[in-house]
DSSP file (Angstrom, degrees, kcal/mol; ACC not computed):
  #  RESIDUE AA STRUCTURE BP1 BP2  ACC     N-H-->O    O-->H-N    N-H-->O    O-->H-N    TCO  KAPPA ALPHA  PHI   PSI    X-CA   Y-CA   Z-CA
    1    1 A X              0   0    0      0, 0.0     5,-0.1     0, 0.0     3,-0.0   0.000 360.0 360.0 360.0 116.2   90.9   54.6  106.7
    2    2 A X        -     0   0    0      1,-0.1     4,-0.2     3,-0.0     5,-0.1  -0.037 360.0-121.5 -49.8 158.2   93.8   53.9  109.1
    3    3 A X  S >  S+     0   0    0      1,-0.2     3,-2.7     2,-0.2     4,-0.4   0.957 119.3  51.9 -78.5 -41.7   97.2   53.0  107.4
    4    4 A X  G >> S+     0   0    0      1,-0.3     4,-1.7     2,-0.2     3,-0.6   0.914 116.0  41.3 -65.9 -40.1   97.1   49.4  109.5
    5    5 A X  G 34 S+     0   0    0      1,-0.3     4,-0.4     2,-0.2    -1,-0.3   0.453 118.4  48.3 -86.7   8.8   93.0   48.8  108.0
    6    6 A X  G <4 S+     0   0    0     -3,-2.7    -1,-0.3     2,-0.2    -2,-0.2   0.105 112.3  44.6-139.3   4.9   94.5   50.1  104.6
    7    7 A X  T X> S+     0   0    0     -3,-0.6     3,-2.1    -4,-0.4     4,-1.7   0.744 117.6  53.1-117.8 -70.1   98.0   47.5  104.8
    8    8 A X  H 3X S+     0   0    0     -4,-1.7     4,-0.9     1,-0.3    -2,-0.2   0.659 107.1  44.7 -22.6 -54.4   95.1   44.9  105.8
    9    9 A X  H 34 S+     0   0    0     -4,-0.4    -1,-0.3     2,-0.2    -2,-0.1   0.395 112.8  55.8 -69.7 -16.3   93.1   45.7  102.8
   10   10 A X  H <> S+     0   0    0     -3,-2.1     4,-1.1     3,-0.1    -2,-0.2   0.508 106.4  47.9 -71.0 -43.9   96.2   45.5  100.9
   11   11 A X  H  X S+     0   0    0     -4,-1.7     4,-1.3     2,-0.2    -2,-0.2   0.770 109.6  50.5 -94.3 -29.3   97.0   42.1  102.0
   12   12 A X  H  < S+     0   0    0     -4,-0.9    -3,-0.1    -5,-0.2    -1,-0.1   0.238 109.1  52.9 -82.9   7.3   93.6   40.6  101.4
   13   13 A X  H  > S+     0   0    0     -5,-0.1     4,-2.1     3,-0.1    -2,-0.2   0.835 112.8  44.2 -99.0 -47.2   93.6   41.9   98.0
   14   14 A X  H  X S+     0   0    0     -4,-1.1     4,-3.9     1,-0.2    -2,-0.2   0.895 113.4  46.8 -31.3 -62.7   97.2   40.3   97.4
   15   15 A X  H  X S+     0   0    0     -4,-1.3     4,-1.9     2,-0.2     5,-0.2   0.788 113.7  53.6 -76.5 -27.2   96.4   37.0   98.9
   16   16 A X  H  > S+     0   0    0      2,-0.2     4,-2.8     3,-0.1     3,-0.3   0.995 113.3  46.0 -54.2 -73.8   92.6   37.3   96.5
   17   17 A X  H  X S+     0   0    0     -4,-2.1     4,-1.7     2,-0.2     5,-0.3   0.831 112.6  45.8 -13.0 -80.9   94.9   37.8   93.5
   18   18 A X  H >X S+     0   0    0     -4,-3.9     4,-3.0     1,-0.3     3,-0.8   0.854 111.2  52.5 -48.8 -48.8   97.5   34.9   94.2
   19   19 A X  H 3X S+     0   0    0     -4,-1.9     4,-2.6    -3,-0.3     5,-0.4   0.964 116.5  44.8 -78.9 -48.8   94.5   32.3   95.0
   20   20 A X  H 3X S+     0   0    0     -4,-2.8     4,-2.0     1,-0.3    -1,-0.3   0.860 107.1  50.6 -62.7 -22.2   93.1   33.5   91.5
   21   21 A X  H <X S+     0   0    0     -4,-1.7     4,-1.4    -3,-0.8    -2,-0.3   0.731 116.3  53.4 -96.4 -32.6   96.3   33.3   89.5
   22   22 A X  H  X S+     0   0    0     -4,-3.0     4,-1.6    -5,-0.3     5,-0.3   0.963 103.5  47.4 -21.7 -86.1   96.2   29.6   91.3
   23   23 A X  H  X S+     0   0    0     -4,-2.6     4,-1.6     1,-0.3     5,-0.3   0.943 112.9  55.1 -55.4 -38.1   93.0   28.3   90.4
   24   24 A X  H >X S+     0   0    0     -4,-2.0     4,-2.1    -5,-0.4     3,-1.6   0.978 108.9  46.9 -73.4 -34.4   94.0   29.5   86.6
   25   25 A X  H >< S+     0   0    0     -4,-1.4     3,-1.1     1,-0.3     4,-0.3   0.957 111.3  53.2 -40.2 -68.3   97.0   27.6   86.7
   26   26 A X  H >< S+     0   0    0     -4,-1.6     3,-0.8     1,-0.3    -1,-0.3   0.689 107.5  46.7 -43.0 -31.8   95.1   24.9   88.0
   27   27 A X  H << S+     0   0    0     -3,-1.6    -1,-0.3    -4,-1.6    -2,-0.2   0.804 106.7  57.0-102.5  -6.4   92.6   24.8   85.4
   28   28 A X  T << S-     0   0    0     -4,-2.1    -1,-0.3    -3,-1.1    -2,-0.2   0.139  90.6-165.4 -86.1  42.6   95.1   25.1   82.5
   29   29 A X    <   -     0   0    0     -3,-0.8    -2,-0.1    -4,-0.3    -1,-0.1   0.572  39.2  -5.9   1.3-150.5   96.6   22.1   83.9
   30   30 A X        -     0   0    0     -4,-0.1     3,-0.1     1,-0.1     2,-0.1  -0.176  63.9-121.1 -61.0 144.2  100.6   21.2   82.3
   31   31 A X        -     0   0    0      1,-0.1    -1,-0.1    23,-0.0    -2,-0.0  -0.438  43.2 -87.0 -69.4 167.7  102.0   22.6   80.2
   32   32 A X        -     0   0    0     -2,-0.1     2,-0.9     1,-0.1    -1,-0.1  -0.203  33.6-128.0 -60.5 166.9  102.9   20.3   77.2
   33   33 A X    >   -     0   0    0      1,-0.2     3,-3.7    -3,-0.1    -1,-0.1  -0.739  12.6-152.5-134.5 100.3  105.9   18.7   77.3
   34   34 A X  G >  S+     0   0    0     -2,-0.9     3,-0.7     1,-0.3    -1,-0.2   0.620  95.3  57.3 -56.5  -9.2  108.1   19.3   74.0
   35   35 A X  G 3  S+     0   0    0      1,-0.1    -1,-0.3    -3,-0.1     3,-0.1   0.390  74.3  81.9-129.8  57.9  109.6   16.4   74.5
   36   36 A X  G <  S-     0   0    0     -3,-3.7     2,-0.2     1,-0.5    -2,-0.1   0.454 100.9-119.0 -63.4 -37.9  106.8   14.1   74.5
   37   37 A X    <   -     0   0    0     -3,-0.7    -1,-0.5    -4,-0.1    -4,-0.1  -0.310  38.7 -45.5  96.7 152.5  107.0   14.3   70.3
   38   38 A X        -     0   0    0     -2,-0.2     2,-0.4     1,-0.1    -3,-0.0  -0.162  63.5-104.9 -67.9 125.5  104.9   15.4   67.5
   39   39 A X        -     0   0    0      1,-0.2    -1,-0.1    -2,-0.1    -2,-0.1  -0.367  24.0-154.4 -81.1 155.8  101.3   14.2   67.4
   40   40 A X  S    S+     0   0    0     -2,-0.4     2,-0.4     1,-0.1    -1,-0.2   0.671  74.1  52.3-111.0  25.5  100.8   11.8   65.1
   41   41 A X  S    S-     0   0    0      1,-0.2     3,-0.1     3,-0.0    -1,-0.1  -0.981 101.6 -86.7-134.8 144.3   97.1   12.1   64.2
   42   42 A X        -     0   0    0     -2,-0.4     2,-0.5     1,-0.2    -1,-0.2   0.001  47.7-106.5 -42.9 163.1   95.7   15.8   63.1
   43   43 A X        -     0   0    0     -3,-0.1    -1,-0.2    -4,-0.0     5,-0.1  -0.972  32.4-137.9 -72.1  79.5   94.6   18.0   65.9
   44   44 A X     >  -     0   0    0     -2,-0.5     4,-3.6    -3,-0.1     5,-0.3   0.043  24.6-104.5 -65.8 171.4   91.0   18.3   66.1
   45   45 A X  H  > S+     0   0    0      2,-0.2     4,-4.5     3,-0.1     5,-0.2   0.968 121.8  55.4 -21.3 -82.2   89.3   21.7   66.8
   46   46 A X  H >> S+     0   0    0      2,-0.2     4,-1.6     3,-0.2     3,-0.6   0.925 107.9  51.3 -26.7 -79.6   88.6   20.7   70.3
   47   47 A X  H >> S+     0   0    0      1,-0.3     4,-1.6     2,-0.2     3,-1.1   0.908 113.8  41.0 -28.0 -72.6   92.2   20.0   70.8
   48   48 A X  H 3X S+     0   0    0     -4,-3.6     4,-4.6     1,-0.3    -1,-0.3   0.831 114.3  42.1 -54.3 -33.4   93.2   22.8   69.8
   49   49 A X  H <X S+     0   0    0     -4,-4.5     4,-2.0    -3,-0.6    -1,-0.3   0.954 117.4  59.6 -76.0 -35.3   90.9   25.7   71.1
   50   50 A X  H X< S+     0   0    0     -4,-1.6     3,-0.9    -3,-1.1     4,-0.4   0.961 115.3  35.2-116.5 -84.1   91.4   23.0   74.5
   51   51 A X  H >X S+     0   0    0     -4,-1.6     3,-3.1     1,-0.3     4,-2.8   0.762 119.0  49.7  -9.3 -74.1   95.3   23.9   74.0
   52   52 A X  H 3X S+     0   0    0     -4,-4.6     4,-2.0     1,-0.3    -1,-0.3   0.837 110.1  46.5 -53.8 -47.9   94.9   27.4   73.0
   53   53 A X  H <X S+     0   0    0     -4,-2.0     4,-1.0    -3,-0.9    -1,-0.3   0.399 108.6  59.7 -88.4   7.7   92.5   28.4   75.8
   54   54 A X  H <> S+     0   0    0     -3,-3.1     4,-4.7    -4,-0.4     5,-0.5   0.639 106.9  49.4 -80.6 -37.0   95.1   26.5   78.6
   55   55 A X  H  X S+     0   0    0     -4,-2.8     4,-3.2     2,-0.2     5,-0.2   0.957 103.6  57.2 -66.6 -37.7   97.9   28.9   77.5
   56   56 A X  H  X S+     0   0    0     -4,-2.0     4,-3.6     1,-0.2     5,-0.5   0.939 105.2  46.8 -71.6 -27.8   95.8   31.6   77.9
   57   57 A X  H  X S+     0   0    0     -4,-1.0     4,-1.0     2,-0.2     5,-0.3   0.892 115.2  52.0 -55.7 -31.8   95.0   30.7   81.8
   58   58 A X  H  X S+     0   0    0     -4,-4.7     4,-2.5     2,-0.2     5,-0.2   0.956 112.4  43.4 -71.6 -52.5   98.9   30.3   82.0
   59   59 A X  H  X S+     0   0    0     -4,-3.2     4,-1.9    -5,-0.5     5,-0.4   0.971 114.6  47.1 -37.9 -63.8   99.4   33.9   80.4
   60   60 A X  H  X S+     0   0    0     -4,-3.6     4,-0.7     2,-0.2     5,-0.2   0.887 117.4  45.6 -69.0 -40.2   96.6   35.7   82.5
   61   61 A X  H  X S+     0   0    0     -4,-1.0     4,-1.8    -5,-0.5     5,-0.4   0.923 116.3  45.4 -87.9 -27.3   98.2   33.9   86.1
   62   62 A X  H  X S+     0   0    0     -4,-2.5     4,-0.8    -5,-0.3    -2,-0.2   0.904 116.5  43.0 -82.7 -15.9  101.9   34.8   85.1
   63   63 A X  H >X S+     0   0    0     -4,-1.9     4,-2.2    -5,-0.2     3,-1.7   0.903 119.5  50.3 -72.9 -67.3  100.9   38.7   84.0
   64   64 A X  H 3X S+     0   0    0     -4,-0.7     4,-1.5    -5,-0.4    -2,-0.2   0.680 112.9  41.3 -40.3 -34.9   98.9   38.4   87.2
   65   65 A X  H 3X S+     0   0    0     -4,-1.8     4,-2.1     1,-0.2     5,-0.4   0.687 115.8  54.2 -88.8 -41.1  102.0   37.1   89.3
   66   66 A X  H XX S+     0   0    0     -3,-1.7     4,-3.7    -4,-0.8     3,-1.6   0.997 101.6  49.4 -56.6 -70.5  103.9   39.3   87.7
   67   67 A X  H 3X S+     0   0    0     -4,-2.2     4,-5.6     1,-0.3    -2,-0.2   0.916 110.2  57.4 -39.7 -54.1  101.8   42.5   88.5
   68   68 A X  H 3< S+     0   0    0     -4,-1.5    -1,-0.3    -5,-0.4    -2,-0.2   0.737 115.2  37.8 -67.7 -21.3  101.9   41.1   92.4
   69   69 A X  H << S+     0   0    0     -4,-2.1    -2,-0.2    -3,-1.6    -1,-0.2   0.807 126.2  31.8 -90.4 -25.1  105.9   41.1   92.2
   70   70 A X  H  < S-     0   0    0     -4,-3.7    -3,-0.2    -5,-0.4    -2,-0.2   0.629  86.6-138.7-104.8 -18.4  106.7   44.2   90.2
   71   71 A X  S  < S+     0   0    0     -4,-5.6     2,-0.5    -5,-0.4    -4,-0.1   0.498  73.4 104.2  77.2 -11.8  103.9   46.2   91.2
   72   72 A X  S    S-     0   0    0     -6,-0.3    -1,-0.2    -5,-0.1     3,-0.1  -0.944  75.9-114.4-123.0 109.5  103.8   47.2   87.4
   73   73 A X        -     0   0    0     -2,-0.5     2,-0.2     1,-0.1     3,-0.1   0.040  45.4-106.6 -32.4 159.9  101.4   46.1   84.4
   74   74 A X    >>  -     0   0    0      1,-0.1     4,-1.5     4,-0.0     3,-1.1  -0.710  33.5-110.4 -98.8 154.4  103.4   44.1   81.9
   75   75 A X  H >>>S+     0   0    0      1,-0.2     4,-1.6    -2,-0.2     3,-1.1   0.972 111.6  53.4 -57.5 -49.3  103.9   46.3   78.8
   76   76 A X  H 3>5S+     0   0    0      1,-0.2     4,-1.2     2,-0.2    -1,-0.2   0.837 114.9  47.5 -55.6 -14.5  101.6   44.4   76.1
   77   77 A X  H <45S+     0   0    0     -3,-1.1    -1,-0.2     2,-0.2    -2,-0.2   0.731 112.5  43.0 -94.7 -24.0   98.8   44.7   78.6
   78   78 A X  H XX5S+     0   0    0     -4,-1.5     3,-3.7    -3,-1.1     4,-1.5   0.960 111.0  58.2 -53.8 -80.8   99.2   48.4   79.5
   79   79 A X  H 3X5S+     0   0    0     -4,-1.6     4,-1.3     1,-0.3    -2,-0.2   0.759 111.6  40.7 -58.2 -30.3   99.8   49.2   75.8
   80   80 A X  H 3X<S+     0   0    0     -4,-1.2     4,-0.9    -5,-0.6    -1,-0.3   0.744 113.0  54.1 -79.4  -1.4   96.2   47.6   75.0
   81   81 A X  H <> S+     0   0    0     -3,-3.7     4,-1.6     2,-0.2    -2,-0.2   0.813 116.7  40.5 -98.5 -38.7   94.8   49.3   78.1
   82   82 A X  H  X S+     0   0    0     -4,-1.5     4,-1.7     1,-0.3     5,-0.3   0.841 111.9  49.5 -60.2 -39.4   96.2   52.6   76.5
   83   83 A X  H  X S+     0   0    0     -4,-1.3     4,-4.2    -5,-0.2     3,-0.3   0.905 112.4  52.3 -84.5 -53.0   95.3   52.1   73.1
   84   84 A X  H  < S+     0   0    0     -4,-0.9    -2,-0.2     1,-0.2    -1,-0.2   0.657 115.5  42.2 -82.9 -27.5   91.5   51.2   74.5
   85   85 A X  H  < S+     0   0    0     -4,-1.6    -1,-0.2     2,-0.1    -2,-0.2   0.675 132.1  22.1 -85.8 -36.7   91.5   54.6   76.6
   86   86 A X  H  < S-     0   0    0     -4,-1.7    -2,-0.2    -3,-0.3    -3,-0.2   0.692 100.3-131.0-113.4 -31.9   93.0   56.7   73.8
   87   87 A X     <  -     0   0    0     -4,-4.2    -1,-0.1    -5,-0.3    -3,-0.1  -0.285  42.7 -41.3 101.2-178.3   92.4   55.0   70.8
   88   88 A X     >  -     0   0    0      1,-0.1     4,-2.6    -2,-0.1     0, 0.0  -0.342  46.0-119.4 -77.8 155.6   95.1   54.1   67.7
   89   89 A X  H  > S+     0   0    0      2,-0.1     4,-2.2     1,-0.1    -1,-0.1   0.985 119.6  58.8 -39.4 -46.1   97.8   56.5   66.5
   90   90 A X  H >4 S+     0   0    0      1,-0.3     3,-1.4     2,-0.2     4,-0.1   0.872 101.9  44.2 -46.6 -85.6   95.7   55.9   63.4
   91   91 A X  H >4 S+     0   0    0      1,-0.3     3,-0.9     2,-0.2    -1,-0.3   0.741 104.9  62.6 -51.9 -41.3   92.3   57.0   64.5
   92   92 A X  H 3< S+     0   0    0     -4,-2.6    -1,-0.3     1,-0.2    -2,-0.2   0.629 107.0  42.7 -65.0 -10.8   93.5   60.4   66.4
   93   93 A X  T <<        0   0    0     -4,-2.2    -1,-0.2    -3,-1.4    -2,-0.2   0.332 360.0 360.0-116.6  31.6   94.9   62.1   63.2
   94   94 A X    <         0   0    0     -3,-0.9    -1,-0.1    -4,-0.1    -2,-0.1  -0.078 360.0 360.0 -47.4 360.0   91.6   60.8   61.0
């Protein structure tokens, strides 16, 4: 692989990335807006898991976004990747 087909391959992996760390922003749509106020009837289920699973698409495209500026995992995501490869202090001296 030439260095110019291997900075190409480089650049369509980048531009793959960004368009996915898009579309999850897009489907966890705004964030809420604290000052909109307190709901004032309970939170169903729905809602919530609805909530919970928007934050995590915002989480997963900013690690991703991240990754594409810094070139470097963010730590909680390295440390689980680590932990999953090596297992817990806890389990290697058992």
């Amino acid at each position: 692989m030439t260095a110019k087909t291997m900075h190409q391959s480089e650049a369509a992996l980048r531009a793959t990335l960004t368009t996915l760390a898009d579309r999850w922003e897009q489907m966890a749509g705004q964030a809420p807006d604290p000052d909109e106020g307190l709901f004032v009837d309970e939170v169903t289920p729905a809602e919530s898991a609805r909530v919970e699973r928007a934050a995590t698409y915002r989480t997963a495209a900013s690690d991703l976004r991240d990754v594409l500026r810094t070139g470097r995992i963010p730590h909680p995501l390295m440390t689980d990747a680590e932990l999953e490869q090596h297992g817990t202090p806890e389990e290697t001296t058992s």
